[in-house]
C-alpha positions, 0 to 999 in steps of 0.5 A: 500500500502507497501513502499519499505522500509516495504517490507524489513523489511517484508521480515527481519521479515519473514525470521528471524521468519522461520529461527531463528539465520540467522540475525545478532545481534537477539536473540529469548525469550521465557516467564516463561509462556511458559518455564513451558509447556514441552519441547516438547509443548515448540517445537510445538509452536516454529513450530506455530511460525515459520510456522504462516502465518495468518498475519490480518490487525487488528494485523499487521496494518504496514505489517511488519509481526511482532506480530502474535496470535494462541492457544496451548493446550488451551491457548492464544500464542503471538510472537512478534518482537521488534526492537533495536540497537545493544547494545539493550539499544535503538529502532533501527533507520532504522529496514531494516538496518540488520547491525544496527539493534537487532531483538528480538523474543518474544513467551509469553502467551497472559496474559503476554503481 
């Protein structure tokens, strides 16, 4: 069972995923691992992320949709959203609080997680 709470961070993660850059305070990274594929692999698997709806128990045990796995050319592909405060030196208190809080965006392969 979800709280309303979950929900809107839910909902956050889910729109900011799909439609990166409408939140305020939210940046998107992308690891050296990822930034050595071509520019065009670098898109597709922006696509997978942005499109990624296999949302399991074992990986999202808060339902809060915000880590997520596929496979690319082979090779294992992680994303995950962390939440910060606004000056990104601390966790953000209340991450349904869109105001207060920094959403960042990680892509990186999984072995360097």
């Amino acid at each position: 069972m979800t709280t309303p709470k979950t929900e809107a961070i839910r909902n956050l993660n889910d729109q900011y995923r799909r439609y990166w850059k409408v939140l305020p305070n939210s940046h998107v990274v992308m690891t050296e691992g990822i930034l050595r594929f071509s520019e065009e692999d670098q898109k597709s698997i922006a696509k997978k992320v942005q499109n990624f709806d296999q949302f399991e128990d074992e990986s999202d045990p808060y339902r809060e949709h915000d880590f997520g796995s596929f496979r690319h050319r082979d090779r294992k592909i992680f994303w995950k959203i962390e939440y910060y405060n606004c000056s990104l030196r601390g966790s953000a208190e209340d991450p349904s609080d869109v105001f207060h809080t920094a959403r960042v965006l990680t892509i990186m392969l999984a072995e360097e997680y």
